[in-house]
C-alpha positions as CSV (number, residue, x, y, z in Angstrom):
1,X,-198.8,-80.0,-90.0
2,X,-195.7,-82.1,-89.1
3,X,-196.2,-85.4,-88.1
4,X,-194.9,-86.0,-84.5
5,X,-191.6,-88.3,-84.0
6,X,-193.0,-91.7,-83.3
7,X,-190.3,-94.2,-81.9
8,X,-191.8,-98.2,-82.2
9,X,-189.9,-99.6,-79.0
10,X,-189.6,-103.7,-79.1
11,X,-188.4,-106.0,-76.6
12,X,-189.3,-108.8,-75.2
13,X,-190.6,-108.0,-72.1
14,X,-192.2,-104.6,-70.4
15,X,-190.7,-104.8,-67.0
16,X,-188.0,-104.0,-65.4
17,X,-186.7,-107.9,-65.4
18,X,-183.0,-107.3,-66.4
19,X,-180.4,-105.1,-67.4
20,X,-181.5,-105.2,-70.9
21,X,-184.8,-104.2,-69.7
22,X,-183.6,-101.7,-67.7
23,X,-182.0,-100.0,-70.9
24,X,-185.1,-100.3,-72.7
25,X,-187.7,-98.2,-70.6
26,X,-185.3,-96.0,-69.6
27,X,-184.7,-95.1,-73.2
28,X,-188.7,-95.1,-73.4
29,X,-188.7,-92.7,-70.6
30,X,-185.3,-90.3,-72.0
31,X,-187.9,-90.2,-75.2
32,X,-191.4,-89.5,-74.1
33,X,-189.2,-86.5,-72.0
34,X,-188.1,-85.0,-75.0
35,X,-191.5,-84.7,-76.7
36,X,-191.2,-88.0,-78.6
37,X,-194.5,-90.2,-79.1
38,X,-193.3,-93.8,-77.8
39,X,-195.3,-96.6,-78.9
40,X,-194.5,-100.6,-77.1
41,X,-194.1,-103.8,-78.8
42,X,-193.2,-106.6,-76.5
43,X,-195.0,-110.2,-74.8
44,X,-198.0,-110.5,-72.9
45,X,-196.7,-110.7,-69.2
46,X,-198.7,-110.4,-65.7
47,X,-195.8,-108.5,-64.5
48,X,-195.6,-106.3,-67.7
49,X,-196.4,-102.4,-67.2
50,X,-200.0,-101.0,-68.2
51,X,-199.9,-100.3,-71.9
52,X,-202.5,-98.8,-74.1
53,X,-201.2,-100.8,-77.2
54,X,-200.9,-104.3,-74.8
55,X,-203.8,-105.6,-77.5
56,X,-200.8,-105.3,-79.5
57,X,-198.7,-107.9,-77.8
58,X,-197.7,-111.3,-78.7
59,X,-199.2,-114.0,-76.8
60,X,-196.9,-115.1,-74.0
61,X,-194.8,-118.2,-74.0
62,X,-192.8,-119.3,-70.9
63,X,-190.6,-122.2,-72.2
64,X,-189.5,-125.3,-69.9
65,X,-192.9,-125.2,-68.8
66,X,-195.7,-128.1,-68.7
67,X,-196.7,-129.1,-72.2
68,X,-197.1,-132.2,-74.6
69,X,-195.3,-132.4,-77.5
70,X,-197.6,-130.5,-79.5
71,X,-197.6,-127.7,-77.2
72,X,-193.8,-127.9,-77.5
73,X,-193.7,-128.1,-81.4
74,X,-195.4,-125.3,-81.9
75,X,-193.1,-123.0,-79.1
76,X,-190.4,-124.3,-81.3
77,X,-192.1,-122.9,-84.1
78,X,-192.4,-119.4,-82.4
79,X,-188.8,-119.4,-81.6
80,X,-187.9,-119.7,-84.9
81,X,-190.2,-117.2,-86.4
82,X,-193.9,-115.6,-85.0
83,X,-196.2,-115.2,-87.2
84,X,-198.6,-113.9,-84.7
85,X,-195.5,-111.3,-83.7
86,X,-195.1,-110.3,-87.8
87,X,-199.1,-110.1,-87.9
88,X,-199.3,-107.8,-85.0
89,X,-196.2,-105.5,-86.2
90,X,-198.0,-105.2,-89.2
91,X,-200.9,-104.3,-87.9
92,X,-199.5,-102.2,-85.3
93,X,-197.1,-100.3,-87.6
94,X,-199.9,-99.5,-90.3
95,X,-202.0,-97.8,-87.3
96,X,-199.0,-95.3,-85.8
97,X,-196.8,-95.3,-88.9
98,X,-193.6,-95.0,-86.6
99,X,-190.4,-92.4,-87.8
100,X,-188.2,-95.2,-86.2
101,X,-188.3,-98.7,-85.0
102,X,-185.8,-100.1,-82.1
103,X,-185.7,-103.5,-80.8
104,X,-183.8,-105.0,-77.9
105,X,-184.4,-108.5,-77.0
106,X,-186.7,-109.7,-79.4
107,X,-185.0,-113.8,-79.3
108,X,-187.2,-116.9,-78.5
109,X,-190.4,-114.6,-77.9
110,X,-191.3,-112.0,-80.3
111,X,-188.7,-113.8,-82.8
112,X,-186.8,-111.3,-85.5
113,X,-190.2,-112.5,-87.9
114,X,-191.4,-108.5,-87.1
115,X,-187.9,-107.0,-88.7
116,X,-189.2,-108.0,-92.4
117,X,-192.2,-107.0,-92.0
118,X,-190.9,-103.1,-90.7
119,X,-188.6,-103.5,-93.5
120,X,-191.4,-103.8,-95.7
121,X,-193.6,-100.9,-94.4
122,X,-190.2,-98.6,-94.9
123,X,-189.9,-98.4,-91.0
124,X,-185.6,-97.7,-90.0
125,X,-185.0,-100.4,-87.7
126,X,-182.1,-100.0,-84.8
127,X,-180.9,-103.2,-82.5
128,X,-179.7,-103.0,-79.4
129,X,-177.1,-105.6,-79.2
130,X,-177.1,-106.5,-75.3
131,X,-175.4,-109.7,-75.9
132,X,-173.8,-111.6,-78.6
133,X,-176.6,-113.7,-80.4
134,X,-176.3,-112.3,-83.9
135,X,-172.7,-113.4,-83.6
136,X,-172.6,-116.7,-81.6
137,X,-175.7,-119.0,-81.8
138,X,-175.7,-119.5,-78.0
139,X,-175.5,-115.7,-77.3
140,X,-172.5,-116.0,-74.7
141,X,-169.7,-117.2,-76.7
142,X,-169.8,-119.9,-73.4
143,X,-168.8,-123.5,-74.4
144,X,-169.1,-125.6,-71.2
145,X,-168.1,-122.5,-68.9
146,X,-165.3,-121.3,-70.8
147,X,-165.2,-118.4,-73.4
148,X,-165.7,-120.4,-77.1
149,X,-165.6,-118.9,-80.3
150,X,-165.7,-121.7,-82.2
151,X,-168.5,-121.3,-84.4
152,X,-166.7,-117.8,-86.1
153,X,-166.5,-118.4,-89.4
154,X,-169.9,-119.7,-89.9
155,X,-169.0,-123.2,-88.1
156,X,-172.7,-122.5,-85.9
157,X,-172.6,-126.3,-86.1
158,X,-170.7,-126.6,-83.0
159,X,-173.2,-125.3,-80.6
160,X,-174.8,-128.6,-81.4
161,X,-171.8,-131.1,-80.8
162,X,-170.4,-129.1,-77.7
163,X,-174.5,-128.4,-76.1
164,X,-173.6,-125.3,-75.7
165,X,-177.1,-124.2,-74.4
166,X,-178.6,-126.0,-71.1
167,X,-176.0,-128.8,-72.0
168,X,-178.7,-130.3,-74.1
169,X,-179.1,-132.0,-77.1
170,X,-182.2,-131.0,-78.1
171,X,-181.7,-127.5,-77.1
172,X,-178.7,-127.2,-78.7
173,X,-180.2,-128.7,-81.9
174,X,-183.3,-126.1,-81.7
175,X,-180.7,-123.3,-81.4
176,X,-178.6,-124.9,-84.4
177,X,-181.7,-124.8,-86.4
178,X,-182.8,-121.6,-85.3
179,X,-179.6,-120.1,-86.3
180,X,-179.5,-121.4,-89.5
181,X,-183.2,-120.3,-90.4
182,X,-182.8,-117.0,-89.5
183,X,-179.0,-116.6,-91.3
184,X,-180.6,-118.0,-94.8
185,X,-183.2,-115.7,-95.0
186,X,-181.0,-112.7,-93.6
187,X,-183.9,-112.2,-90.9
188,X,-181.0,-109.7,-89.1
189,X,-178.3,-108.8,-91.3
190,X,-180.9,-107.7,-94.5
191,X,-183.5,-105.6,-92.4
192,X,-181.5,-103.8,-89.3
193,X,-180.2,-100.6,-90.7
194,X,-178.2,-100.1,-87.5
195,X,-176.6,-101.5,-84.4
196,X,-176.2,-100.4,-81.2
197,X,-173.0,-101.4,-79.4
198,X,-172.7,-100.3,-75.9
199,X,-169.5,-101.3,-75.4
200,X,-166.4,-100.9,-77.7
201,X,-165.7,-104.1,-77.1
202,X,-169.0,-105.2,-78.4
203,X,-168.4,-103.2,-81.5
204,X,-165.7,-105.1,-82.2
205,X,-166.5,-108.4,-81.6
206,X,-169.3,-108.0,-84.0
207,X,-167.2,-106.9,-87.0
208,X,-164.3,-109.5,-86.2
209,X,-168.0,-112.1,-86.5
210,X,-168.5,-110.4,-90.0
211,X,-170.7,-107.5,-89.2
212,X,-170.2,-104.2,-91.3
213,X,-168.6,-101.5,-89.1
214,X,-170.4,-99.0,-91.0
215,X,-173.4,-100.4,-89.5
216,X,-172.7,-100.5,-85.9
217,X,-172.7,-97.5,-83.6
218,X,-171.0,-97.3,-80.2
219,X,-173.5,-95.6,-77.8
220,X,-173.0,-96.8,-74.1
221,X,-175.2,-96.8,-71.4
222,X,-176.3,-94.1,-69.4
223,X,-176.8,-93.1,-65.9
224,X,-178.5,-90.4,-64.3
225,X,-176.1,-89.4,-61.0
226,X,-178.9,-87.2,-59.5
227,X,-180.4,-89.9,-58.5
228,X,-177.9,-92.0,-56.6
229,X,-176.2,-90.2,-54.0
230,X,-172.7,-91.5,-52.2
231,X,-173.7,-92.8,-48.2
232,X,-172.2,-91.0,-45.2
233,X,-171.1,-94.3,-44.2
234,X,-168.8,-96.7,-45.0
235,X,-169.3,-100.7,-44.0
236,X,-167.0,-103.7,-44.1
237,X,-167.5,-105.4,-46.6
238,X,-166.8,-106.0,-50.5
239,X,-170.3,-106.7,-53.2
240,X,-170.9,-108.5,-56.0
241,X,-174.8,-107.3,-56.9
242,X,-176.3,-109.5,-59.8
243,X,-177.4,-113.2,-60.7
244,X,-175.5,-115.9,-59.3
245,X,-174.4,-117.8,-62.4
246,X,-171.4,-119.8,-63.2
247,X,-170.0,-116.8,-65.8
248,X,-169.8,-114.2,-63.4
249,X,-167.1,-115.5,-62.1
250,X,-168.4,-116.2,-58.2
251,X,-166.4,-119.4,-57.5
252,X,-163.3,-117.4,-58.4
253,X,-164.2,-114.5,-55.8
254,X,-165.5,-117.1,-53.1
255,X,-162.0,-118.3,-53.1
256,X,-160.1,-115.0,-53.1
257,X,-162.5,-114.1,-49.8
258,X,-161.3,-116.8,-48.3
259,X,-157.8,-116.2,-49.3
260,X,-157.4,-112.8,-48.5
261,X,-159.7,-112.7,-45.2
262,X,-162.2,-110.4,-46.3
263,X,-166.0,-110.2,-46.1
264,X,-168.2,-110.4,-48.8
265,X,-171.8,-110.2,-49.9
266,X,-173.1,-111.5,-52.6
267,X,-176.5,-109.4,-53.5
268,X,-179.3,-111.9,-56.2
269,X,-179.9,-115.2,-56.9
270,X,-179.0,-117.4,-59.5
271,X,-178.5,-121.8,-60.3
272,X,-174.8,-121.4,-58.8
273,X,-176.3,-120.5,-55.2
274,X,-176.3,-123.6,-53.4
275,X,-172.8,-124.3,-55.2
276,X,-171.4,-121.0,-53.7
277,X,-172.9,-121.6,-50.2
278,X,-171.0,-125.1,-49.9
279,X,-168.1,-123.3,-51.4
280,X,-168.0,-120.6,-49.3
281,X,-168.7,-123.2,-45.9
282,X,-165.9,-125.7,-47.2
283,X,-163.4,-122.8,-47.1
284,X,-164.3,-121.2,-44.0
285,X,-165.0,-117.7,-46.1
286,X,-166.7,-114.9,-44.7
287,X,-169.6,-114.8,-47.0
288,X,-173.2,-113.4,-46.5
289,X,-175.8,-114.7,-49.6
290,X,-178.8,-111.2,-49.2
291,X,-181.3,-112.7,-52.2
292,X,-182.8,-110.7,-54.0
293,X,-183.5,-107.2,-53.4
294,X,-185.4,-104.4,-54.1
295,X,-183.8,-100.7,-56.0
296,X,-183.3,-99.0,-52.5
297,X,-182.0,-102.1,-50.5
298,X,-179.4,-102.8,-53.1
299,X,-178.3,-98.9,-53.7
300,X,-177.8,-99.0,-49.8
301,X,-175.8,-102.3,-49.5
302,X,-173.7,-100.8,-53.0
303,X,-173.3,-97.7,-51.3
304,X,-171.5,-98.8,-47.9
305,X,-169.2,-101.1,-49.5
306,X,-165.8,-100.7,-49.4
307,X,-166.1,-101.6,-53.5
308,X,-168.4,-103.4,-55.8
309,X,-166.4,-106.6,-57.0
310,X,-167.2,-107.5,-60.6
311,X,-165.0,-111.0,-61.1
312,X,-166.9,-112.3,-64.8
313,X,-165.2,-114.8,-67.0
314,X,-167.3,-114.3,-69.7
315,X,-167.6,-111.6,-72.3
316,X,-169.5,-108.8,-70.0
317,X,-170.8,-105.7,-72.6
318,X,-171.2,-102.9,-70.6
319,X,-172.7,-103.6,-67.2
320,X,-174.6,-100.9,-65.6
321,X,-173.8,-102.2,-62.1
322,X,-170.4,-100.1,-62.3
323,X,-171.9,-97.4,-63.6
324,X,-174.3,-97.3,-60.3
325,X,-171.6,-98.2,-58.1
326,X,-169.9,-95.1,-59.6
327,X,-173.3,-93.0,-59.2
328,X,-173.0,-94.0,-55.3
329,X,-169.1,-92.7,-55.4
330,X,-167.7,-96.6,-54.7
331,X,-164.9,-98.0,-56.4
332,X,-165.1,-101.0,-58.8
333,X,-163.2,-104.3,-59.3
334,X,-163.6,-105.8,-62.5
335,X,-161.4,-108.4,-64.5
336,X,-159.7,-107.5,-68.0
337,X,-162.8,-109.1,-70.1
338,X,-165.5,-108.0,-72.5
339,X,-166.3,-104.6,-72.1
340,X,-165.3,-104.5,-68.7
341,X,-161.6,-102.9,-68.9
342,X,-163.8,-99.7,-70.8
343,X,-165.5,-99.1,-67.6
344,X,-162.8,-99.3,-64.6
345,X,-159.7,-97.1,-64.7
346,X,-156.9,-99.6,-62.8
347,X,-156.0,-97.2,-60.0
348,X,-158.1,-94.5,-60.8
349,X,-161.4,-95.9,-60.4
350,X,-160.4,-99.2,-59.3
351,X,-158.8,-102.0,-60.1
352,X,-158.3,-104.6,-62.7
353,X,-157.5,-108.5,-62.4
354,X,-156.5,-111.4,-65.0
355,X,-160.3,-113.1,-64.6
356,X,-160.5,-116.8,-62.9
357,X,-157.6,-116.0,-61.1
358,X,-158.6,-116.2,-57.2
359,X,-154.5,-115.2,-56.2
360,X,-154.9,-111.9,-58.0
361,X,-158.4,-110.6,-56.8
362,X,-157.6,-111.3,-53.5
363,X,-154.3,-109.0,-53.5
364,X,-157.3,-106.8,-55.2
365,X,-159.4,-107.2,-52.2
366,X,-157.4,-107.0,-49.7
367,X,-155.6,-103.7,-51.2
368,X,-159.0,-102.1,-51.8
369,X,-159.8,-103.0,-48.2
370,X,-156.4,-101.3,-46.5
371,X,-156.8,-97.7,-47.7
372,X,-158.3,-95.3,-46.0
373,X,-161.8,-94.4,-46.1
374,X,-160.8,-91.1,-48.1
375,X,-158.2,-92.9,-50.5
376,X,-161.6,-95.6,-51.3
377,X,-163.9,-92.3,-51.4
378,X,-161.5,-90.6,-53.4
379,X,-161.7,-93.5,-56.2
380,X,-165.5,-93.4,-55.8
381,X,-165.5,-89.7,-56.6
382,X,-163.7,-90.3,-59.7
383,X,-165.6,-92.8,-60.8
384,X,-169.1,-90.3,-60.4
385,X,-167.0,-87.4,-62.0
386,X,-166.7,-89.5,-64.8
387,X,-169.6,-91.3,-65.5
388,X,-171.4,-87.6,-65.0
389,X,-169.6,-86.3,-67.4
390,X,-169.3,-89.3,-70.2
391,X,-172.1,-91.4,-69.4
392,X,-175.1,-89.1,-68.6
393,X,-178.7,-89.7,-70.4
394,X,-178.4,-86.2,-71.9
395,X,-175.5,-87.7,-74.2
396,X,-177.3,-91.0,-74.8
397,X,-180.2,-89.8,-76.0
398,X,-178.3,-87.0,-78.5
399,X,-176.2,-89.5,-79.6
400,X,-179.1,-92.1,-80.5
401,X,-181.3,-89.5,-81.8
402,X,-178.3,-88.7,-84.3
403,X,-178.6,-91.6,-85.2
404,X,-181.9,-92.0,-86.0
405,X,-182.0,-88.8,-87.9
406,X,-179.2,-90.1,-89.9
407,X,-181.3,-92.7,-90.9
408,X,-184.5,-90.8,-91.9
C-alpha cells in the first residue's frame, strides 16, 4: 500500500494575520485539494484556526508584553532557539512521518531549533523566504528608514551600532546575538534543502548575500481570478490597501496627493497613522484614513479605484495586493524597488515611479486619473489576463510539487 503524500506545513501563526500567512493556508488549502494529507505546525493563538494537531503547538509568546526580567530572559531564550518547538517537531514528525516539511515564518516564535531536528528524522525541508532575514539580521535591509545593506559580507555587527530594529539597543543586541547563534551552528544554511523565492528579485538578493542559486527556486505567488470579479463601477479616487508603516512609502504619496490634487484613501492601520493624518491636514490633501477592513470591504474599495498606488521604499518581494488589484481588473502604481518592477508592466498594466519621489508619482497620479474610464479598464484587463494566465494556483502548486518531488 502506498503511503499517502504528507506535507508538514510550519509557520508561525494559523490565521490569516498577513500576507505571509495568507500564502501559507492558501498553499494548505491548493494541497488538501489535490489529495495531499496536510499536517500544521505553528504557535498557540486565540485567533488561530481549529486544528486537530494544535496539542502539537508551541506555547505562545507575545513579546513587548508585561514581564520581569526572568519572564523576558527566557523569551530571549526562545527567540534564539525552542526547545519546546524541536521537542514537539520531534514528536510530531515521528507520529505522521511527513514526505515533505515547509516552513514560512518560523522567526522569534517557533525559532529554526525544529529544522535540525527534521533534518535528523530525514524530513526535505522547503522555506518560504517572505522577507529577507536569512540575509540581513533585521529582515528589511532598513537602517534608520533607508534601504541598508551593510551587514553583506558577514558585517551582522552593524545592526547593533545603527539599532536597526525598534531603534533599540537592546533589541538590536538580541537580534545581533541571534544572528550569530543561528549562523555558527548553520541552523538555516545546513538543514533547508530548498528556498522558495517569490520574486526574482528575492532570488537574487539571496545569492548576491551568499546563498547557493542551486538552492533557491523562483515560484511566485498565486491568485485565483474566479474569485475576484472587476466592479461595474468606477469611483474617484486612488488606494493604497496595507499597513501604514514608514517603508511603504505613505509620506511620499501623501505629498504627491496634495501636489497633483487627487483623492486618496489609504485602506489599514499601522505606527505611521497619526504622522500621515497631520501630514495629510498640514498640506491641505484630500485624504480619507478607512482602518482596517474586512476581505469584502477592501475588494470593494480596490475595485472602484481608479488604481491601487503601491509607493514602497523598501525592498517589497512580491506583494499580493497587485495581484488582487489585477484580479479586480484595476491598474497598479508601483515604484522601481524590490520585486515590485516584476509585477507592473509601465504602460501596460500601470505605471512605474523612481520611489521617495513625491514630483514623479503625482505626474503618475494625475495621468492615471485623466484617461478615460475604458483606457483605466483596459490596463485593469491586462493586468487580470496576465495574472490568469502566469500567476494562477494551478501553476503554483505544479511548480512547488516539482519541487518537492525533486527532492524525494
Amino acid at each position: 500500500m502506498t503511503r499517502p503524500r504528507r506535507l508538514l506545513a510550519i509557520n508561525n501563526y494559523f490565521y490569516r494575520r498577513g500576507g505571509a500567512e495568507s500564502v501559507f493556508l492558501d498553499h494548505i488549502d491548493l494541497f488538501e485539494a489535490a489529495g495531499w494529507d496536510v499536517v500544521p505546525f505553528a504557535m498557540q493563538h486565540p485567533a488561530n484556526l481549529p486544528s486537530p494537531w494544535s496539542d502539537y503547538f508551541v506555547s505562545e509568546i507575545e513579546y513587548g508584553g508585561a514581564g520581569g526580567p526572568l519572564t523576558k530572559a527566557r523569551q530571549a531564550v526562545k527567540i534564539i532557539f525552542s526547545l519546546e518547538a524541536r521537542r514537539k517537531i520531534r514528536a510530531l514528525t515521528g507520529r505522521v512521518r511527513p514526505t515533505v516539511a515547509h516552513a514560512h515564518n518560523v522567526y522569534h516564535h517557533i525559532s529554526p531549533s525544529i529544522f535540525g531536528a527534521l533534518k535528523a528524522e530525514g524530513v526535505p525541508l522547503v522555506m518560504t523566504a517572505h522577507d529577507l532575514k536569512i540575509a540581513c539580521p533585521a529582515y528589511k535591509m532598513l537602517s534608520q528608514g533607508r534601504v541598508c545593506e551593510r551587514c553583506h559580507g558577514g558585517r551582522i555587527h552593524n545592526v547593533l551600532l545603527r539599532r536597526c530594529v525598534k531603534d533599540s539597543a537592546l533589541v538590536s543586541g538580541l537580534v545581533l546575538l541571534e544572528t550569530l547563534v543561528h549562523r555558527s551552528f548553520g541552523l538555516y544554511r545546513d538543514t533547508i534543502d530548498r528556498l522558495v523565492a517569490p520574486s526574482r528579485f528575492y532570488r537574487d538578493k539571496l545569492v548576491e548575500w551568499g546563498w547557493d542559486a542551486s538552492r533557491i527556486a523562483y515560484i511566485p505567488n498565486c491568485i485565483d481570478t474566479s474569485q475576484y470579479a472587476p466592479a461595474s463601477q468606477e469611483g474617484d479616487y486612488l488606494v493604497y490597501a496595507g499597513r501604514l508603516a514608514p517603508e511603504k512609502g505613505l509620506a511620499t504619496l501623501v505629498r504627491a496627493a496634495a501636489l497633483s490634487g487627487q483623492r486618496l484613501v489609504l485602506a489599514g492601520t499601522g505606527p505611521e497613522e497619526t504622522t500621515l493624518r497631520h501630514l495629510a491636514w498640514d498640506l491641505g490633501a484630500d485624504v480619507a484614513f478607512t482602518g482596517h477592513l474586512d476581505k469584502l470591504e477592501l475588494k470593494r474599495l480596490i475595485g472602484e479605484a481608479l488604481a491601487l498606488v503601491l509607493p514602497s521604499e523598501w525592498y517589497e518581494n512580491a506583494p499580493i495586493s497587485i495581484l488582487e488589484a489585477y484580479a479586480l481588473g484595476r491598474p497598479v502604481i508601483g515604484t522601481r524597488i524590490g520585486g515590485i518592477p516584476e509585477l507592473v508592466a509601465d504602460g501596460e498594466t500601470g505605471i512605474l515611479v523612481e520611489p521617495g519621489n513625491p514630483a514623479m508619482l503625482a505626474e503618475a497620479l494625475a495621468t492615471l486619473a485623466s484617461l478615460s474610464p475604458s483606457a483605466r479598464a483596459g490596463l485593469g484587463a491586462a493586468g487580470r489576463a496576465w495574472v490568469s494566465r502566469e500567476f494562477s494556483p494551478a501553476q503554483y502548486r505544479e511548480r512547488t510539487t516539482a519541487l518537492y518531488e525533486a527532492l524525494g
